[in-house]
N, CA, C and O of each residue as an XYZ file, in Angstrom:
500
protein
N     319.483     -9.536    146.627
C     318.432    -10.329    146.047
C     318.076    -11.466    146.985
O     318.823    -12.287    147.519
N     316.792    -11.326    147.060
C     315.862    -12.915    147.981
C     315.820    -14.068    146.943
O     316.018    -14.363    145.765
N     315.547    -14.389    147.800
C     315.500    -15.773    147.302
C     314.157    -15.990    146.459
O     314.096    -17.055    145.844
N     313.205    -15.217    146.369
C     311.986    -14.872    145.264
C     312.319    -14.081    144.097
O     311.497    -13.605    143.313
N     314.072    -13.929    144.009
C     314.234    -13.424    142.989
C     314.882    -14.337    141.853
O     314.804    -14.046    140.659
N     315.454    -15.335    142.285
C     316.301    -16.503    141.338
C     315.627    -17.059    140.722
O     316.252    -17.766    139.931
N     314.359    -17.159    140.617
C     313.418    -17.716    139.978
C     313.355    -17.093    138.218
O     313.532    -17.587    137.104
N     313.032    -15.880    138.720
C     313.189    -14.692    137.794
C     314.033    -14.478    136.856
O     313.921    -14.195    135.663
N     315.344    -14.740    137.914
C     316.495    -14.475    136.861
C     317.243    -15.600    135.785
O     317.676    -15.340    134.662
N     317.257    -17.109    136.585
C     316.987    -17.985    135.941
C     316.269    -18.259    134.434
O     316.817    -18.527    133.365
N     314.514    -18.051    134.825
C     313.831    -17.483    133.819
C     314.340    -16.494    132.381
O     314.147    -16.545    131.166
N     315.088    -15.608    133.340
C     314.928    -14.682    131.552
C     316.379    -14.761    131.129
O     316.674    -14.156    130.099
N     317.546    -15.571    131.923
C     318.407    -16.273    131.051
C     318.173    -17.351    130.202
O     318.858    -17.341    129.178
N     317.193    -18.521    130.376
C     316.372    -19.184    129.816
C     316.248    -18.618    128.113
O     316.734    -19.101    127.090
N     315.344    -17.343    128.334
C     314.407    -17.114    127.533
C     315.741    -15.706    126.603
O     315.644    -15.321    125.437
N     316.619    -15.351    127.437
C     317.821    -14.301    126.189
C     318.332    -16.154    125.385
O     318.454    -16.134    124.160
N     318.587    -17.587    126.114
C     319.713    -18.306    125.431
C     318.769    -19.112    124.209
O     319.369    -19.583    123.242
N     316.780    -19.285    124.343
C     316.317    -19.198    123.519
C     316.351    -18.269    122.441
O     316.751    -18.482    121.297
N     315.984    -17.427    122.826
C     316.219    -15.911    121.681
C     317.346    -16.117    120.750
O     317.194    -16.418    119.567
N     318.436    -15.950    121.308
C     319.764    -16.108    120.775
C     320.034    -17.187    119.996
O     321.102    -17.016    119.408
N     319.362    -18.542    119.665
C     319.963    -19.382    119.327
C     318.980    -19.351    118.269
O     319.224    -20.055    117.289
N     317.347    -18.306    118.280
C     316.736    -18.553    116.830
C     316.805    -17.292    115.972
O     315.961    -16.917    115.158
N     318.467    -16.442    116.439
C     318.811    -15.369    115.595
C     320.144    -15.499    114.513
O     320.905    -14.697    113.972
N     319.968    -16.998    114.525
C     321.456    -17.301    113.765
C     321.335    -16.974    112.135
O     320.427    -17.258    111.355
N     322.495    -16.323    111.931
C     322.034    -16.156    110.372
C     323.141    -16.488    109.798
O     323.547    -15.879    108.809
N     323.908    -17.693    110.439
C     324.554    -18.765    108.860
C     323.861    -18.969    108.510
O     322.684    -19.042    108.862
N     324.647    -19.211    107.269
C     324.161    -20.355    106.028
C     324.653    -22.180    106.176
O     325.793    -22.628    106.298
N     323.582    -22.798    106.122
C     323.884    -23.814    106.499
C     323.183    -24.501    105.538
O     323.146    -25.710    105.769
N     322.606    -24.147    104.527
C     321.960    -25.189    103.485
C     321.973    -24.386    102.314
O     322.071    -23.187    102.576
N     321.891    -24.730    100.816
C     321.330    -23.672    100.274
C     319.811    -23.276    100.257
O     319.309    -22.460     99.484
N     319.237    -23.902    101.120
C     317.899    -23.201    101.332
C     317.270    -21.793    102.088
O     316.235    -21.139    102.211
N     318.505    -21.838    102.436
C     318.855    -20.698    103.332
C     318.995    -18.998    102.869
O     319.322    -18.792    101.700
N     318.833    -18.196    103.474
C     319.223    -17.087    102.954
C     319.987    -16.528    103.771
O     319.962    -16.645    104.997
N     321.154    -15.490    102.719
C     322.377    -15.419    103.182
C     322.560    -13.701    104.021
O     321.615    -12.933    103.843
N     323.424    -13.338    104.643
C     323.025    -12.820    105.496
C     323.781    -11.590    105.267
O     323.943    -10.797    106.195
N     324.350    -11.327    103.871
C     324.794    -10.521    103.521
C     326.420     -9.571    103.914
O     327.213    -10.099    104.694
N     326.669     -8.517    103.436
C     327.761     -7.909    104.199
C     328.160     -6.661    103.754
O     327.407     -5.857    103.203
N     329.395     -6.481    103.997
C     329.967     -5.024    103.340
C     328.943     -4.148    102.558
O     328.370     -4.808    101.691
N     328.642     -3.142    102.609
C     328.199     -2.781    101.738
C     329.149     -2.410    100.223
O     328.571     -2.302     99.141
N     330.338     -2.281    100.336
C     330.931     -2.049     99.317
C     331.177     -3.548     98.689
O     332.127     -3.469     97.910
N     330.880     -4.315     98.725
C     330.323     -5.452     98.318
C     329.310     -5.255     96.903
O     329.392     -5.735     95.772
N     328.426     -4.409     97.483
C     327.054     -4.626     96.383
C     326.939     -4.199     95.046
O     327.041     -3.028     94.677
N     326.747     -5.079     94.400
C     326.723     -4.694     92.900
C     326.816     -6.089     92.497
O     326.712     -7.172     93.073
N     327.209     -5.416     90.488
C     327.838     -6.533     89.700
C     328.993     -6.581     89.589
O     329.614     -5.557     89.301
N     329.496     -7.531     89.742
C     330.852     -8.209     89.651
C     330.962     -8.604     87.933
O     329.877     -8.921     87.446
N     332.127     -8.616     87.001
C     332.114     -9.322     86.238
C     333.454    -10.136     86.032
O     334.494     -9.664     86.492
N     333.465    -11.251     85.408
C     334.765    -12.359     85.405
C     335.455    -11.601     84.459
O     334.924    -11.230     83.412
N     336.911    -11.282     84.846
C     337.914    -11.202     83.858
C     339.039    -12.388     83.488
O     339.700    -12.374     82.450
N     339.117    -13.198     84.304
C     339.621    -14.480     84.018
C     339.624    -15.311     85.115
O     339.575    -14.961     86.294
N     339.696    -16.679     84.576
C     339.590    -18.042     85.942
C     340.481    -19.250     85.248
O     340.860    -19.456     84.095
N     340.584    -19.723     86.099
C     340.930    -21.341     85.645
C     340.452    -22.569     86.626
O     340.175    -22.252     87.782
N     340.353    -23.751     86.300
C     340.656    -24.885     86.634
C     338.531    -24.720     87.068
O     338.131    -24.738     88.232
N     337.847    -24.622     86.199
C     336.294    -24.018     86.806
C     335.360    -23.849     85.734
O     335.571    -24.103     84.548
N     334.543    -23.499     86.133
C     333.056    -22.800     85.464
C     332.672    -21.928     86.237
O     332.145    -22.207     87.314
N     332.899    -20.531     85.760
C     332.475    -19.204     86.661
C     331.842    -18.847     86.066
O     331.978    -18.863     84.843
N     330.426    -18.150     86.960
C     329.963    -17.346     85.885
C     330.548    -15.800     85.409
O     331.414    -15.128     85.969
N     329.773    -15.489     84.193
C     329.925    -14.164     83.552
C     330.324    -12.984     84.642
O     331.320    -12.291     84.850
N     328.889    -13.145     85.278
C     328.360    -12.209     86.449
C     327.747    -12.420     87.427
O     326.613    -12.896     87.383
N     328.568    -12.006     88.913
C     327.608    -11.989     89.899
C     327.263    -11.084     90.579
O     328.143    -10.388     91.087
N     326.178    -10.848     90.769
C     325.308     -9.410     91.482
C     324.865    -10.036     93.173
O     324.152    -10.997     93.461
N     325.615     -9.045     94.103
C     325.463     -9.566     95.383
C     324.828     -7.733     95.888
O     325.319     -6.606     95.836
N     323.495     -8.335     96.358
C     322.284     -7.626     97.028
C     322.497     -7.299     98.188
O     323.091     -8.205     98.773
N     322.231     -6.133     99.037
C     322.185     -5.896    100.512
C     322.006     -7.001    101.407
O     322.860     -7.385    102.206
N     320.369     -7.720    101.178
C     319.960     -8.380    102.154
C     320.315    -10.110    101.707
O     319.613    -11.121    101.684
N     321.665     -9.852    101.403
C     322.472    -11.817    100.999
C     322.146    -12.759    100.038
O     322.717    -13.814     99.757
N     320.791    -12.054     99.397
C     320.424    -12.404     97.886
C     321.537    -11.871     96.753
O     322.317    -10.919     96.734
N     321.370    -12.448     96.254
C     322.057    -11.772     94.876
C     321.726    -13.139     93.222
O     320.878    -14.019     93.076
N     322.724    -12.718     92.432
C     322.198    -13.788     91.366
C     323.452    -14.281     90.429
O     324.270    -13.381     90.236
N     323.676    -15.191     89.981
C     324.599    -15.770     88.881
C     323.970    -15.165     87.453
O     322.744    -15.142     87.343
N     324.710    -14.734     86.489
C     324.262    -14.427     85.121
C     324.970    -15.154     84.445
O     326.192    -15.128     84.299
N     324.029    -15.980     83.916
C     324.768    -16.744     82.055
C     324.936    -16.175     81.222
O     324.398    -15.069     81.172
N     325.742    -16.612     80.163
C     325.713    -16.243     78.664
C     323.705    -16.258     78.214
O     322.912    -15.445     77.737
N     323.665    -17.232     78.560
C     322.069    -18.033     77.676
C     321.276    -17.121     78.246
O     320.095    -17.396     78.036
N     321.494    -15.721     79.160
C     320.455    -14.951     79.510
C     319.625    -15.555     81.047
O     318.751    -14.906     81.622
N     320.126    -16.891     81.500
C     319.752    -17.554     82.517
C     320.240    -16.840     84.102
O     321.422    -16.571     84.313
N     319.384    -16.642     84.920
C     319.896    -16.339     86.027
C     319.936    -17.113     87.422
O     319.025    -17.936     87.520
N     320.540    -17.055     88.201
C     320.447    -18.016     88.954
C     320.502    -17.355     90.905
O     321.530    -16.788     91.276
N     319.909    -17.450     91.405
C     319.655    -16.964     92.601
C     320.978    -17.418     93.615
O     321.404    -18.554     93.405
N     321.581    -16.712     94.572
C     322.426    -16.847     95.175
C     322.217    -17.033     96.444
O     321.028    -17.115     96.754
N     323.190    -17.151     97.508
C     322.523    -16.754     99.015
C     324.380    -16.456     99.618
O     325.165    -17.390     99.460
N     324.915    -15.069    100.298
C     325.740    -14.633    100.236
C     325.593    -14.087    101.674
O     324.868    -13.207    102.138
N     326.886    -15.218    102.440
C     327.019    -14.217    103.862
C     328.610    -14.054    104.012
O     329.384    -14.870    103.512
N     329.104    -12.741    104.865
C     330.489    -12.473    105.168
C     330.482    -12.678    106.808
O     329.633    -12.409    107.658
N     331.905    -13.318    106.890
C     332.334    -13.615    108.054
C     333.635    -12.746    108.462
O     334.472    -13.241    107.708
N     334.028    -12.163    108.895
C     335.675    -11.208    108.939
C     335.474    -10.923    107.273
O     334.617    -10.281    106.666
N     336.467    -11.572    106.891
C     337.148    -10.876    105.563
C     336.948    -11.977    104.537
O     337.443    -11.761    103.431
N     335.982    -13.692    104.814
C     335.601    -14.161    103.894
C     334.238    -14.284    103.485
O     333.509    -14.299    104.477
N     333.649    -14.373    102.475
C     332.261    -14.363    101.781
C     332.234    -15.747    101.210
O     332.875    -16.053    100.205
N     331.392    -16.661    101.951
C     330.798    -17.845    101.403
C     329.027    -17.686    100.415
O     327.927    -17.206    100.689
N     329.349    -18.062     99.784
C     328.494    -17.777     98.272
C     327.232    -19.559     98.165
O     327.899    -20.565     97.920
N     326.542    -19.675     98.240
C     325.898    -21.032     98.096
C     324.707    -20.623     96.568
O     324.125    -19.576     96.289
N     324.731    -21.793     95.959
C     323.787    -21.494     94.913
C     322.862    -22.701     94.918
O     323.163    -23.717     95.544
N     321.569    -22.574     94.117
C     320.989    -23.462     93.916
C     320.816    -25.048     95.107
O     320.607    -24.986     96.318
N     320.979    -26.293     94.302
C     320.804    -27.789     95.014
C     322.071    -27.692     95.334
O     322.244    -28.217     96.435
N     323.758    -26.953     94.562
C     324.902    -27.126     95.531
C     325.239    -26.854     96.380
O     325.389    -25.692     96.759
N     325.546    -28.154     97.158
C     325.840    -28.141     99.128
C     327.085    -27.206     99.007
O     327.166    -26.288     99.824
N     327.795    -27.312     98.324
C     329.213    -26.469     98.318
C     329.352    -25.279     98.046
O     329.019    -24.841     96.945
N     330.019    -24.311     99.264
C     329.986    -22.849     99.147
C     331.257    -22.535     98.285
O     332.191    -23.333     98.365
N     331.367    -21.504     97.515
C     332.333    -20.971     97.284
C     333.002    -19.483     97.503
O     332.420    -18.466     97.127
N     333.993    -19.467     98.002
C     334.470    -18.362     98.664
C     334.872    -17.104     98.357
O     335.279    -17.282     97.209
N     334.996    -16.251     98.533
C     335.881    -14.463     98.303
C     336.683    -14.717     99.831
O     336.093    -14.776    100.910
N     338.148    -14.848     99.636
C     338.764    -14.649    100.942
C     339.506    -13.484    100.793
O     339.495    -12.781     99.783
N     340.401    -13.203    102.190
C     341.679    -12.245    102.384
C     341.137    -10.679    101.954
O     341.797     -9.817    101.372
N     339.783    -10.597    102.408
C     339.039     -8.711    101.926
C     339.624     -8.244    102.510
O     340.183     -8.821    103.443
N     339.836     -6.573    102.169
C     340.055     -5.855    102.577
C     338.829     -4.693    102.858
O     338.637     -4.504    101.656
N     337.811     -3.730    103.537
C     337.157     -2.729    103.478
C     337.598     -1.830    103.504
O     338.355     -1.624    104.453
N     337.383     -0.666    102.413
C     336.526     -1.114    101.822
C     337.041     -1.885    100.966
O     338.248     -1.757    100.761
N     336.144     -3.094    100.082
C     336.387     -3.752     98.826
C     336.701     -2.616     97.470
O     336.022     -1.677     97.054
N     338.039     -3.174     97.015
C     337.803     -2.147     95.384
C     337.043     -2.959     94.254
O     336.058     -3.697     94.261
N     337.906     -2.518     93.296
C     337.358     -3.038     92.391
C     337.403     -4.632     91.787
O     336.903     -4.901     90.694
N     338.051     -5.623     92.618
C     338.760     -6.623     92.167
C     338.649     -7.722     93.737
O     338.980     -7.361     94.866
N     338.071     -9.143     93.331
C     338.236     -9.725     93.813
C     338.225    -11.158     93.643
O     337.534    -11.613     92.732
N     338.871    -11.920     94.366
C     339.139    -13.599     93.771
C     338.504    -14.191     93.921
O     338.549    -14.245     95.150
N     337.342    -15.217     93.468
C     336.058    -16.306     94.081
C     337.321    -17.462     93.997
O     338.165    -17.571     93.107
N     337.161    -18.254     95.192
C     337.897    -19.218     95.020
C     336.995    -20.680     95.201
O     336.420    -20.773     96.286
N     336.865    -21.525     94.494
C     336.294    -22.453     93.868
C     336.833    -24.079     94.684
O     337.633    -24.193     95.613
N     336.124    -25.116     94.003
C     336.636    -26.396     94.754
C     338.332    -26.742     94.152
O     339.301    -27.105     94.820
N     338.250    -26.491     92.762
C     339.291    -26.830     91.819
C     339.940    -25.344     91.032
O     340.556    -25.350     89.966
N     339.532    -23.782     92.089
C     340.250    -23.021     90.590
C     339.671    -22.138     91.402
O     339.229    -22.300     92.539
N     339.720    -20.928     90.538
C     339.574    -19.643     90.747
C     338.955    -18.635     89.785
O     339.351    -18.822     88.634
N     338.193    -17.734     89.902
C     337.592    -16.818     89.315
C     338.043    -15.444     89.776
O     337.986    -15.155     90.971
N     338.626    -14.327     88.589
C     339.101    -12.956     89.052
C     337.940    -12.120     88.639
O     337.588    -11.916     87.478
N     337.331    -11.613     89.832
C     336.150    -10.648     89.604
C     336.484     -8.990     89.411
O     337.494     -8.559     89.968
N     335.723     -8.159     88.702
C     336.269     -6.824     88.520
C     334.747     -6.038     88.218
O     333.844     -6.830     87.949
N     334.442     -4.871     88.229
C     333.800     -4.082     88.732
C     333.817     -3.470     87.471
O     333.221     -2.409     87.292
């Protein structure tokens, strides 16, 4: 390579470390949408028991990192759901605070733990 070529190459490292940095798909707000995972992930989840919390009933986690909270009162509530290795950070609504699914295994069975600021929720299928 001449020296009419560094120009070039310079250039389209430039333009891959732009690229790359506006393909990020954390979640970093809940305004955000979540970036999803496992597919054996997807579905409804329902609570069979928790403590030290307020879990909901049901949560339904979508392909593309949407999914939703279900109330008793028929209320639903929009989610935003991304996996990292083997944990799933969950963000809802105005709360800044994610809550977690750690220690997965793939595929996922039927059973898994949301773990909370103060407690825990046992999810089941």
């Amino acid at each position: 390579m001449g020296m009419r070529s560094r120009p070039y190459s310079l250039l389209a490292l430039v333009l891959v470390l732009i690229v790359g940095m506006g393909c990020n798909t954390g979640i970093t707000n809940s305004n955000s949408s979540g970036s999803g995972g496992d597919p054996s992930l997807y579905g409804t989840w329902t609570l069979n028991n928790s403590t030290g919390g307020i879990y909901p009933p049901q949560i339904v986690l979508n392909a593309g990192g949407e999914g939703r909270y279900l109330w008793p009162n028929g209320t639903q509530q929009t989610i935003y759901w991304s996996q990292s290795g083997s944990s799933v950070s969950i963000l809802s609504g105005n709360n800044p605070n994610a809550i977690y699914i750690n220690n997965l295994t793939y595929p996922v069975g039927n059973t898994f733990t949301l773990n909370g600021v103060s407690g825990y929720g046992v999810y089941n299928r």
